[in-house]
Each structure stands twice: as C-alpha cells, then as structure tokens.
C-alpha positions in Angstrom: 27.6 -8.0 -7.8 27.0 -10.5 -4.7 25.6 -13.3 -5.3 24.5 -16.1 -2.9 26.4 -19.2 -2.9 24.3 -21.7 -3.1 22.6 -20.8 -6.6 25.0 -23.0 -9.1 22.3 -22.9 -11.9 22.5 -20.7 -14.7 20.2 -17.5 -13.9 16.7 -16.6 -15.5 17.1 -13.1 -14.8 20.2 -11.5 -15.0 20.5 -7.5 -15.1 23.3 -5.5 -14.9 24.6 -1.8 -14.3 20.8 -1.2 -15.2 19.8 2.8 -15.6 16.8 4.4 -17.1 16.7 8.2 -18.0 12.9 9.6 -18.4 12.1 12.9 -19.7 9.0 14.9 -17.8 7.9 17.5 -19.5 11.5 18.2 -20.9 13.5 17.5 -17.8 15.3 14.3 -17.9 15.1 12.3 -14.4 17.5 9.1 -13.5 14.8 6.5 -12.7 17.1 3.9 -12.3 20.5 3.9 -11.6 23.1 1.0 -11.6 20.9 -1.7 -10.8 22.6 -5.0 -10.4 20.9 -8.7 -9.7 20.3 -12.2 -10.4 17.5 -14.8 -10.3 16.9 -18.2 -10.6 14.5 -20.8 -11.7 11.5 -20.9 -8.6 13.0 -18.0 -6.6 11.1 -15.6 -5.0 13.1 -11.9 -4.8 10.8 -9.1 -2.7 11.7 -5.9 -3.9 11.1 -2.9 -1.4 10.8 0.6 -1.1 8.8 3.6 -0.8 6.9 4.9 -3.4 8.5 6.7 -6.0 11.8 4.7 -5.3 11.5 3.2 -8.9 10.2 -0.4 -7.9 7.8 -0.3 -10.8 9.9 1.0 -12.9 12.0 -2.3 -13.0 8.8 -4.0 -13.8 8.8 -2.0 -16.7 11.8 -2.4 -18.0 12.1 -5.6 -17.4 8.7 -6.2 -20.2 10.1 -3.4 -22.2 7.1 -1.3 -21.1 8.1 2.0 -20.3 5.8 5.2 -21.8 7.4 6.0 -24.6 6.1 9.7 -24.5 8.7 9.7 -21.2 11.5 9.4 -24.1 12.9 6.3 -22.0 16.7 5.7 -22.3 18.0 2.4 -20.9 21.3 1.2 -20.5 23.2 -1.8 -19.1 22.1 -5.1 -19.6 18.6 -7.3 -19.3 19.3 -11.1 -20.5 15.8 -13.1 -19.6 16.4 -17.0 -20.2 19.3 -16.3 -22.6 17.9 -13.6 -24.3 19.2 -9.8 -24.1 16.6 -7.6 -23.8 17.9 -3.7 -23.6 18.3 -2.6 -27.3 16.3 -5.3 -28.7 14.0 -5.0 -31.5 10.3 -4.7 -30.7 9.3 -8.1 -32.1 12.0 -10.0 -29.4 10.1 -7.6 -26.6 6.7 -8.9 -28.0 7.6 -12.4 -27.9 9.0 -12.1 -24.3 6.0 -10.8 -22.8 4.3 -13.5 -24.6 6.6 -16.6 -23.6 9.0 -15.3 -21.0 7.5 -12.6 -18.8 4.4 -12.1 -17.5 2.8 -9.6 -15.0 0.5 -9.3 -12.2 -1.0 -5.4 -11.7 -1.9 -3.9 -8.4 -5.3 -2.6 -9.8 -6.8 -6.0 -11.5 -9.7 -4.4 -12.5 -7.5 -1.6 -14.6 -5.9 -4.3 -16.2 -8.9 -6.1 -17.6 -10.9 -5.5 -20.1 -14.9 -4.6 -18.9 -16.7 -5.1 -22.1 -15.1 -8.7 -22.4 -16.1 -12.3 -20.6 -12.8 -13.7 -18.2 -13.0 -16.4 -21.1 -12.4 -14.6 -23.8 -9.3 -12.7 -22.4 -7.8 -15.7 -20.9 -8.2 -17.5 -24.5 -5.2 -14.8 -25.5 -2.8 -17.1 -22.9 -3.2 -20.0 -25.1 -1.5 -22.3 -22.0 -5.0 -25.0 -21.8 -8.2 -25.6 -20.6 -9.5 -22.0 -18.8 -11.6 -24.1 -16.4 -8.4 -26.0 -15.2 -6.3 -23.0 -14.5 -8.9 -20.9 -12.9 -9.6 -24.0 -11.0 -5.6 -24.0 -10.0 -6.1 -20.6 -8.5 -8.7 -21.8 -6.4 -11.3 -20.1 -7.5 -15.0 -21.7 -6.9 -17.2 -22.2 -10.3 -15.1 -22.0 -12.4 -17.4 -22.2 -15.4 -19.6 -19.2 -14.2 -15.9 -17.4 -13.3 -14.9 -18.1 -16.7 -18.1 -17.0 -18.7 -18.3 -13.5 -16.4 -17.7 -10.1 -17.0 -15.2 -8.5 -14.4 -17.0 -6.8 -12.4 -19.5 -9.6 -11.4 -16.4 -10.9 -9.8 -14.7 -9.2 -6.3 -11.5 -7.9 -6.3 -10.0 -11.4 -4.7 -11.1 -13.1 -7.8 -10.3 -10.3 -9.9 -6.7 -11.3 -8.4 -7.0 -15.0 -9.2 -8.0 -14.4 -12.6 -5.2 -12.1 -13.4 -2.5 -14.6 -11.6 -4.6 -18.0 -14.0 -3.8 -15.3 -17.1 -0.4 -15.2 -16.4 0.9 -18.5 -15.5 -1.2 -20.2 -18.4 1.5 -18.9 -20.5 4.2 -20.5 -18.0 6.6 -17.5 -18.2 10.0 -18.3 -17.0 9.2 -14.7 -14.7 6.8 -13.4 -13.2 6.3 -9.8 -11.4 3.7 -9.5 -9.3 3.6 -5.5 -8.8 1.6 -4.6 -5.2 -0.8 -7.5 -5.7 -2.2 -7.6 -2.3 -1.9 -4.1 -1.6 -6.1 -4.0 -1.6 -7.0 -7.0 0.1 -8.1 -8.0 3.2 -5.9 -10.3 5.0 -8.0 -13.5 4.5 -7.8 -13.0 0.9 -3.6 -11.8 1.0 -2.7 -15.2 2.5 -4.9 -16.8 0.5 -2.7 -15.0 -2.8 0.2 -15.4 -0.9 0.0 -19.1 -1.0 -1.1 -19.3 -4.3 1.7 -17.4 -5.5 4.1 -19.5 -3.0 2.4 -22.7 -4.5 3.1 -21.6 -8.3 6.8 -20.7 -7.5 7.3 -24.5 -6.1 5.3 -26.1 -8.8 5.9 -24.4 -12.0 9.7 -23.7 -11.3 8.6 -19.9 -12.2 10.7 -16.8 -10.8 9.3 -14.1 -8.7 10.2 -10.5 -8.5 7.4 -9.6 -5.8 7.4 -6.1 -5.9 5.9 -4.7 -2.4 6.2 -2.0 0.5 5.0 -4.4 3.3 7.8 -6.0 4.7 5.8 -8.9 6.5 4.3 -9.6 3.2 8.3 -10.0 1.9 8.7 -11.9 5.0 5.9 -14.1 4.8 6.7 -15.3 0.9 10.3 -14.2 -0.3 13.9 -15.9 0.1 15.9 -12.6 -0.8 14.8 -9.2 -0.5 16.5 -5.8 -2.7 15.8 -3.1 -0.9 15.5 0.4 -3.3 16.1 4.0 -2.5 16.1 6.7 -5.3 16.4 3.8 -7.8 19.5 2.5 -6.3 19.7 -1.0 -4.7 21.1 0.3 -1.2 21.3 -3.3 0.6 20.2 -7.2 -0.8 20.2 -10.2 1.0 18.4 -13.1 2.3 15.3 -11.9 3.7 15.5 -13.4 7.2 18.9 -11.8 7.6 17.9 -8.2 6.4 14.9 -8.8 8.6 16.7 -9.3 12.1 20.0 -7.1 11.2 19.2 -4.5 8.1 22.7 -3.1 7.9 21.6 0.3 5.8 20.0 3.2 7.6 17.0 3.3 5.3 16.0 -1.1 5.4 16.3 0.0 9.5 13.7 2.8 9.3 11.5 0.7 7.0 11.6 -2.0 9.5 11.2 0.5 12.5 8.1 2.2 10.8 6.3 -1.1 10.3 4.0 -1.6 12.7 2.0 -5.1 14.0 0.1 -6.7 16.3 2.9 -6.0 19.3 3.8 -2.5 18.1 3.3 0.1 20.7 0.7 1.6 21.4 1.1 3.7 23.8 3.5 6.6 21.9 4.1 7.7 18.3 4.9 5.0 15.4 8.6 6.1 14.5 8.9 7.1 10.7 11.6 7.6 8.0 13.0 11.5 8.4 11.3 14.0 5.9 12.1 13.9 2.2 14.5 17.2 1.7 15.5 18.7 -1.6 18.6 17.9 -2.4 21.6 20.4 -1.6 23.9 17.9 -3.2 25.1 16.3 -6.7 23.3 13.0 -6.1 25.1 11.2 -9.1 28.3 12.0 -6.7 26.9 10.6 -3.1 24.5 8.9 -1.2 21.1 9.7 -2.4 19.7 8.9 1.2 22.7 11.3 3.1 19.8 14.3 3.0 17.6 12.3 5.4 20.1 9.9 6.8 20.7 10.5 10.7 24.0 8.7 10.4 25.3 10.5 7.4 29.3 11.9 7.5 30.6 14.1 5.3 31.8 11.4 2.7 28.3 10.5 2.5 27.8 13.9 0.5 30.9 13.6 -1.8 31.5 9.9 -2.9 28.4 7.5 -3.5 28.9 4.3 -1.5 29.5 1.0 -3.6 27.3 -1.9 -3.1 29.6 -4.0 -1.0 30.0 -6.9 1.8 27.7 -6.7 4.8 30.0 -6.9 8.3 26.4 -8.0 9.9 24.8 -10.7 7.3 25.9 -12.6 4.1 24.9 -9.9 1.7 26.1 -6.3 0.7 25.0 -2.7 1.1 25.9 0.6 0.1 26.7 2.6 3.5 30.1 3.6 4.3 29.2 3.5 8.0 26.3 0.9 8.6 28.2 -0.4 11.5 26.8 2.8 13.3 22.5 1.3 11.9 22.2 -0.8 15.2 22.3 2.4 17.4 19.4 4.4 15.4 17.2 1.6 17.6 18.0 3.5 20.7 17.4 6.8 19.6 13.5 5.8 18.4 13.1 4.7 21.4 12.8 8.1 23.6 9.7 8.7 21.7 7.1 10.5 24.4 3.8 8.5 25.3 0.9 10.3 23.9 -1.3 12.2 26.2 -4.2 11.1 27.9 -7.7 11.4 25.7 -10.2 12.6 27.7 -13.4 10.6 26.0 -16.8 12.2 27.0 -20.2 10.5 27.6 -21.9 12.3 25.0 -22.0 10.1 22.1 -20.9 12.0 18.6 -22.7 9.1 16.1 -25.0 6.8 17.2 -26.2 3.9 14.5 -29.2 2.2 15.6 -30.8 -1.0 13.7 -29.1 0.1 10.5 -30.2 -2.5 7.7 -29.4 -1.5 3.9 -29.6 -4.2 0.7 -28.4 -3.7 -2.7 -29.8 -5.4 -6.0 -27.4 -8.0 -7.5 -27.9 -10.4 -9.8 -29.6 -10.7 -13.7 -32.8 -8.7 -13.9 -36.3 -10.7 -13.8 -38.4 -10.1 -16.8 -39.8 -7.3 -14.9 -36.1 -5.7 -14.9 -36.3 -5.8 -11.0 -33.1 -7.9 -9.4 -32.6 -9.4 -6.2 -32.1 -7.5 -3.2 -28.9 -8.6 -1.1 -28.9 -7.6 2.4 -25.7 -5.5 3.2 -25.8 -4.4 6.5 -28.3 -5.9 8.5 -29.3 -4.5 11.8 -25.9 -2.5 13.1 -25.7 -0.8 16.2 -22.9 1.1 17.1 -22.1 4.6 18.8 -19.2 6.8 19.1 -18.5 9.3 22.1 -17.0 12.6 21.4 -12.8 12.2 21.8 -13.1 8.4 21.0 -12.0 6.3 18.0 -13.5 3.5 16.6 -11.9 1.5 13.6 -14.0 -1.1 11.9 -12.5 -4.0 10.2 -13.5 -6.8 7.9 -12.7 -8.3 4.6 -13.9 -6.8 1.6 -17.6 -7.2 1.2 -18.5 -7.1 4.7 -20.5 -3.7 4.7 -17.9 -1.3 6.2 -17.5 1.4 3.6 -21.5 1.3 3.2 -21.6 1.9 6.8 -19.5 4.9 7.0 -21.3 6.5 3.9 -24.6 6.0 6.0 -23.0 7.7 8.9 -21.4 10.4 6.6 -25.0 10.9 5.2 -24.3 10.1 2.1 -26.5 7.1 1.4 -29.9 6.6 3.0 -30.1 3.7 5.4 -33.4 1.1 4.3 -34.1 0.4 8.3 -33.0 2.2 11.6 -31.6 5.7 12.6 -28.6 7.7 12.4 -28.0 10.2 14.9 -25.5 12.8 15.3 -24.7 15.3 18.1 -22.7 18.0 16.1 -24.5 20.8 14.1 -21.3 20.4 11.4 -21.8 17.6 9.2 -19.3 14.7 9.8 -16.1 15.3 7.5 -14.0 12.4 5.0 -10.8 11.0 4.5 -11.1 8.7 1.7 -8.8 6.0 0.2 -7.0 7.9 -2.6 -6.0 11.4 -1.3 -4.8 12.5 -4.9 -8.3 12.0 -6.1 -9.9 13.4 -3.2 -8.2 16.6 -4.7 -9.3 18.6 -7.6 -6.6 19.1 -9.8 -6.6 22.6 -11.0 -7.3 24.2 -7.8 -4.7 25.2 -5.4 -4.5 23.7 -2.4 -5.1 26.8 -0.6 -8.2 27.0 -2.3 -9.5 23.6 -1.4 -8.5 24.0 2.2 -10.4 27.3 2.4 -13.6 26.2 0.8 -15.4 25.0 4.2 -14.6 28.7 5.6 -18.0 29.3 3.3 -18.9 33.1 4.9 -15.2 34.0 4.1 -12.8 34.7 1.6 -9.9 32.5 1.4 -8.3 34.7 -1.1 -8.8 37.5 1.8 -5.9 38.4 4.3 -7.5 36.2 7.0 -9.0 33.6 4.7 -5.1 32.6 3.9 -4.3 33.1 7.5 -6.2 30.3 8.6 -5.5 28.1 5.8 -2.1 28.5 6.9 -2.9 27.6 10.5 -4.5 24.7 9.0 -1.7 23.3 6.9 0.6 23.9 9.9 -1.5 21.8 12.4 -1.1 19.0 9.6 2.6 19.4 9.2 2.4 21.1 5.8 4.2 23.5 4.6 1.6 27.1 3.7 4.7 27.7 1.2 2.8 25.1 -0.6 -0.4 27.1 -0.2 -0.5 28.3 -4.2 0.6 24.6 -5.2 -1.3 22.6 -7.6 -2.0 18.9 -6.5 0.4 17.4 -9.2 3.1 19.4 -7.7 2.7 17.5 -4.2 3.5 13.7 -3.4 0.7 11.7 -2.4 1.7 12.2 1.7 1.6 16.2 0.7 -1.9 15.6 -1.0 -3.2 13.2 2.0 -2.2 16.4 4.6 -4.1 18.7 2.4 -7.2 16.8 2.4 -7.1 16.8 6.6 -6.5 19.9 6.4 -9.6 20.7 4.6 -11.5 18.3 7.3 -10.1 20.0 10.2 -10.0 23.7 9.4 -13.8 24.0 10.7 -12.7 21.4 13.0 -15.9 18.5 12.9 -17.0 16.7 15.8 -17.0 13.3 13.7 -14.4 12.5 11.0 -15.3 9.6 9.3 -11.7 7.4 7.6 -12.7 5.4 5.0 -9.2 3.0 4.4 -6.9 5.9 3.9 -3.9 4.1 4.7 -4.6 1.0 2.7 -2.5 2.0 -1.0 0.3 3.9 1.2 3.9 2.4 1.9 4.7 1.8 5.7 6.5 5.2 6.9 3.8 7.2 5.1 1.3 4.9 6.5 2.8 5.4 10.3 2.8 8.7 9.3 -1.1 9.3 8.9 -1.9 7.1 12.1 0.1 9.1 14.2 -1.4 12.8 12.2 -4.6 11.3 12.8 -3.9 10.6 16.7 -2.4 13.9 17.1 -5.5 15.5 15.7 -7.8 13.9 17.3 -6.4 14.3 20.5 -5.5 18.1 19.7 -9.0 18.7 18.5 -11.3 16.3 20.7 -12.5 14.9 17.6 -14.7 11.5 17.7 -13.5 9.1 14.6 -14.7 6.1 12.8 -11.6 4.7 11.3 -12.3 1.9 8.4 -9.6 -0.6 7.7 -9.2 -4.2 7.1 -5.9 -3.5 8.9 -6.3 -5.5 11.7 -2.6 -3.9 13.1 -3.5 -0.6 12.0 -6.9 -0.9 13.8 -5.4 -1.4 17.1 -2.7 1.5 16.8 -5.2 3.9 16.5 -8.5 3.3 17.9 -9.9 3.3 21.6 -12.6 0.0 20.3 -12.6 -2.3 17.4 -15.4 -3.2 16.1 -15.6 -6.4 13.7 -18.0 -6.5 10.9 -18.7 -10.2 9.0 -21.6 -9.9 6.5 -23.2 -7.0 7.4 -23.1 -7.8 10.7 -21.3 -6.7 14.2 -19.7 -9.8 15.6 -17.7 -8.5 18.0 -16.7 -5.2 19.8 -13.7 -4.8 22.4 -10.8 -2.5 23.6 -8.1 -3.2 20.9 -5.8 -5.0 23.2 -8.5 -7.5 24.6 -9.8 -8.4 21.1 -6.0 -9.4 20.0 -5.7 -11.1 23.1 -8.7 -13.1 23.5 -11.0 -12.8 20.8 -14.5 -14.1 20.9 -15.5 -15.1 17.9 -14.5 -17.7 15.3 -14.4 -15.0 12.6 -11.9 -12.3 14.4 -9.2 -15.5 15.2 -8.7 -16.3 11.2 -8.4 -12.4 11.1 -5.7 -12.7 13.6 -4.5 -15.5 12.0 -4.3 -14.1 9.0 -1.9 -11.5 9.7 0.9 -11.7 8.0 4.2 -11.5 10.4 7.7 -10.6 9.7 9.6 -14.0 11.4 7.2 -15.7 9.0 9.9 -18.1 6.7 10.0 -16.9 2.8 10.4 -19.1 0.2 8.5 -21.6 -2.1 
C-alpha cells in the first residue's frame, strides 16, 4: 500500500485488502474488492467515482452498516483508533458509531426524524450545550433552530444540523457521503468551510465522499479515485488533478466542466458502460471502456503500484499512454448553428405568487410570503434559457407556473404551442413508474394510438434512438436500467410528440460529472435537432452557461439580471450574480484543513 511520507503518526483509519460480497436477489455481487488505505488524525481524503462504483458502500462498512437482507460478507481488515472492526461483535459496532465514527447523509431530511424537535435528536449526541454547537455551525438562532421541527428549516440548515449532530460526539472519523450534492453554491462553500474548519479544529478525519472533483479540489489533501469498487489511482489531490495517471481519473477530469469549459462543441464524456465479455476478477475492470486498453488489460488485473507521473500509485499497466487521450477529445466537432426565431414560445408577464408560512393565527390563516414577485421573462422558439439561484429563490415555482401546473396569484402566462410544455424533473427514477415498461411510458403521449400496435412500437423505437437508448430495452422495467438509462427514457417520453417548450427543472443536480456532461450535451442535441425552446433550471452556474443561449438570475423572487452566458461570467452586473461567481468552486483551488 503507498503511503505518503510525511504522515509519521500512527493512523485513525487503517483498512486493508477490504472486499464486500452482497447477494441481490440470490446473485452474489463483489461490491468491494481489495481496498487498501490509511488516514490520519485531521486529514481530509476525497473519495471519487461514478455512481455505482461502491463509494457508499465504504461508508457502510466502515460504520458496520450494510443491509443485512444483502447477506453482506466482508473480508480484510477495518482497525478505527486501534479497534478492529470486520468480524466484531455487534456491541463494538454500536459503540463505534457512538464514539468513533460518525456520518453526514446526502439527503438530511431522510436522515432526521420529522415528528421530533432538532433538540431532542441532538440530545442523543450527548457532546454539550445544543445552542453552542449549532452556533459552531453557523447557524443563526440558534434557540428557535434548536426547538424546530425539520422541515421549518431549509435544506442548508438541514446540513448544519446534521454536521452539529455529528461532531458533538467528536468521532475520531467522520464521512460526509455527497453532502453538497443539493446545494446551491453559496451554501456548498459555506459547508465546505465548515467542514474544512472542523478538520483543523477538532483534529477529526474526513473521508469526503463526492463525484465533483472541484468540490475534492477545493477541500481535500488526498484523493482515492474508485472504479468497480477498486481503488484504480490515490494520491495527493493537486497532483492527480494536473497529471491523473489512470485513464478513468483522466476522463473524470475531462468530463468536468466550469466556467472556461467550452462552449462551443460537445462536453467529452467517459466511453459507454459495456457488459463485460471478460472474467473481471482476472483483469482490468475498466479495459471494456478503456480506449488505451492492450490485451494484458483483459487477462491479468493491474496492481496498485508507483505512479511514473506523481508521488502516488495506480493500477494501469500502460498509464504512460493517459496524457495522449487529451488530444483525441479534442477533435470534437462544434455544434451547429441554432437558428432562434422571433416568435416567442413562453412569455411570463408580471408573475407574482406567495405562499403561507409561518404558525397559524387564531383564525388558522398564516402569513403570506411573497415568492415570486413580478417576473418577466420570454423564451423564443429554438432558444434556451437556464435560470439560476440558491435554493429559495422562486425558480422551481417559476417553471411549475410556466408548465401550468400551479396557478400564478398576479400576471399572465402565455404560450405559443397548442402541445402543452413537457418535464424533465430532478430524479429521473422517480419520474418513472415502476411497473410499467418503458416502452409503455414512452408511448403514452401517442394518445390516439396504440403503443402496443406495430407502429405504436415503431416510433417509440425512433424515440429511444434519437435519445441514445437502446429499443432492445423497450420491454425493460425501470429497476432494470441505471439512472442515465431511466433519465433517456423520460426525454424520450418529452420528445416523442416533440413540444415546443421543455421545461428542466435541476435534472443534472444528483448526477456524477460524465452522466451530467452527458444530459447537457442530449439536451443540446435535441434541442437543436428538434427546434425546441427550453427553460433550463439549475443553481449550476457552469452548467447554466454550457447550455443555454441567456441566463437569467433570480434572488428572492426576483430577476436581477439577464445576459448572454459569456457576458454575465464576464462582467456581471449585480452584486448578487459576483458571490455566485465567486462561489464556484474551482479545481486549482488548494485542499486541506
């Protein structure tokens, strides 16, 4: 195992030759396989990957939480301040969540509990005054925080709480699984210091688990970088970031896109996911989509060994050949001019909408909060427009006008399309219903026609091929698709009747960075293909400027600012957009606590 050389304490975290077999629905699956690392007392370890590359399942194991009914069956070794963890009774695994490990979700208001106050769950920490740690974390009011129910509170303070719960309890670890995955920017770097600021203070290790790697940038000092449950390179994070030595940390780093990506052509991706013509136990489990990959690759699985190109190690047997896949992304074509009409597709005029909030008067009215408070904005037919904010600021309220789904309290919506305006919502597994086919929920806007009939399943497949999906996958139930699959299908449904307006509501937001470059570039293909007009929501500021033809910037309900994408990054106007821009985090930001 390589280990840097200027750690000379004794580590908090050691784990060794680490593998976890789960069984799904009787079919055992390596989750985990040979997982080697160490860390110490304050350090901050990003660990990246793709979904389904096993990251949470070290969080897991490490707390001796797997699902049992998943028959879990771990070996190699776990020893957490001393203490050896793999095989150990359940009363050593209780009293390490409760002393040595502690854990930050990526849904906080899954993990608490919505029938009790923040007090009362925090009182379970037992690490001092509630007031004081809450305080810590920055939150504001404390007292009213602490005497709330959760969802009074916004999902920043959701985080805070969750972050005050688990260092109360001063674990010697701490695994902070996709924290910021749902914020807005301002509220990431606000986390992002806080967790930066805890590191420092309380001497506490990290494992940050995360697919952003300018979030890893901005806050770690190493980085494990995890394919098929195999660490395939690890190293310090501002050597992996200028000179990733394995194929796979080079096509993470490729698909990322920021604030300087271009523009102008396709964001370059990982290759597609193929089904595995080879015994993986025996090879490289990336050789099937490597571009790089030799014959070896297939045959003999490549140790994790010294790096020719930075201090730490990978598992290629031909990384010296990574540095030329730059070239080859870049012969990627332009994309073709959009021809934008007059005609406007959505036009918002004087839009106002308030919501009740508060405690209800004696009466049982509440106060109305204004939400959205006099918006204009129009859309031509061919054109984009994203609209970014932090969380509160009215966006999603403002599609759902425009989509018709709720009624505006002031002003007009106006659209020019007899077909009502289709969505793309966040979560594209849940936008699916689960024991339909997929053929079946693609062909459900034919309406007049059969999609069980001969040309009902014709143009479903013409659908799924304009969105890259296989028809094969036509009689395929949504479990039995990954969540790219499942976000394909649900354009495909938008786009078989093809809608002047299609209205994004964050779908990018939970995905990892090649599935996320992915569904910018479907989108701008469609788009383009089908002269489609599109209001893209995001509080992506970077993915806001890849894709649209204007950004428009909501703060409070309100439209601040509206600009060509490259003009508002450049010079913005308003006080409100620079601290967006500011926000951002970048990958030559310096990790560490």
């Amino acid at each position: 195992m390589i280990k840097l050389s200027h750690r000379m304490s004794e580590p908090v975290l050691a784990v060794k030759d680490l593998s976890v077999v789960l069984s799904r629905e009787g079919r055992p699956s390596r989750v985990l396989d040979g997982i080697s690392f160490d860390m110490f007392r304050g350090e901050i370890i990003a660990l990246v990957g793709e979904s389904g590359s096993g990251k949470t399942s070290i969080g897991l194991t490490l707390q001796g939480l797997l699902p049992r009914e998943h028959l879990p069956q771990i070996a190699g070794s776990i020893r957490l301040a001393g203490i050896e963890l793999v095989g150990a009774r359940r009363r050593t695994l209780q009293s390490a969540r409760r002393d040595l490990v502690r854990a930050i979700p990526q849904d906080p208001m899954g993990a608490l509990n919505p029938t009790m106050t923040i007090r009362r769950q925090m009182r379970e920490s037992n690490g001092g005054s509630i007031e004081e740690w809450l305080s810590r974390t920055g939150l504001p009011d404390p007292d009213r925080i602490a005497d709330a129910l959760p969802h009074r509170l916004s999902g920043g303070q959701r985080q805070r709480v969750l972050i005050a719960m688990a260092m109360m309890a001063r674990p010697k670890l701490l695994i902070a699984d996709e924290p910021t995955t749902a914020l807005d920017v301002t509220m990431q770097a606000q986390i992002l210091d806080l967790l930066r600021d805890l590191a420092r203070d309380q001497q506490t290790a990290i494992l940050f688990v995360t697919h952003d790697l300018s979030v890893a940038a901005s806050l770690a000092e190493r980085v494990l970088v995890l394919y098929a449950g195999r660490i395939v390179e690890m190293g310090s994070m501002q050597d992996v970031a200028r000179n990733a030595a394995h194929p796979y940390s080079a096509g993470l780093l490729a698909a990322r896109f920021d604030l300087d990506s271009d523009r102008r052509r396709p964001l370059p991706t990982l290759p597609s996911e193929h089904t595995p013509s080879i015994k993986v136990e025996n090879a490289c489990a990336y050789a099937t989509r490597c571009p790089i990959a030799q014959p070896d690759c297939m045959a003999i699985r490549p140790p994790l060994a010294p790096a020719s190109v930075h201090d730490g190690a990978v598992a290629c047997f031909h990384h010296e050949q990574t540095p030329s896949l730059s070239a080859q992304r870049a012969d990627a074509k332009p994309w073709p001019a959009q021809a934008i009409q007059e005609t406007a597709a959505l036009r918002l005029s004087n839009i106002g909408k308030t919501y009740p909030t508060g405690t209800r008067s004696f009466w049982g009215r509440r106060q109305p909060q204004a939400v959205l408070r006099s918006v204009n904005l129009s859309i031509k037919l061919g054109e984009c427009v994203a609209l970014v904010g932090e969380s509160g600021a009215g966006k999603s309220t403002l599609l759902r006008i425009a989509a018709g789904l709720v009624v505006p309290e002031s002003g007009t919506v106006t659209r020019f399309d007899r077909l009502p305006p289709q969505v793309v919502f966040q979560d594209p597994v849940a936008a699916l219903t689960p024991w339909l086919t997929i053929g079946e929920q693609i062909g459900e806007r034919l309406r007049a026609v059969s999609p069980d009939s001969d040309y009902g399943r014709r143009r479903v497949g013409e659908a799924m091929k304009l969105v890259g999906l296989d028809p094969v996958l036509m009689d395929a139930l949504p479990a039995e698709m990954s969540v790219g699959q499942c976000q394909r299908a649900v354009l495909a449904r938008a786009v078989i009747v093809p809608p002047g307006l299609l209205l994004c509501d964050e779908p990018i937001s939970a995905m990892d960075v090649s599935l996320a470059a992915t569904t910018l570039n479907l989108l701008s293909d469609l788009r383009r293909r089908l002269d489609m007009a599109m209001l893209f929501v995001t509080h992506d500021l970077a993915a806001a400027r890849i894709i649209a033809d204007r950004v428009a910037v909501l703060k409070d309900g309100e439209l601040v600012e509206i600009a060509d994408p490259d003009a508002i990054i450049a010079a913005p106007q308003s006080a409100y957009t620079r601290s967006l821009i500011a926000a951002m985090p970048s990958l030559q930001a310096g990790g560490g606590p």
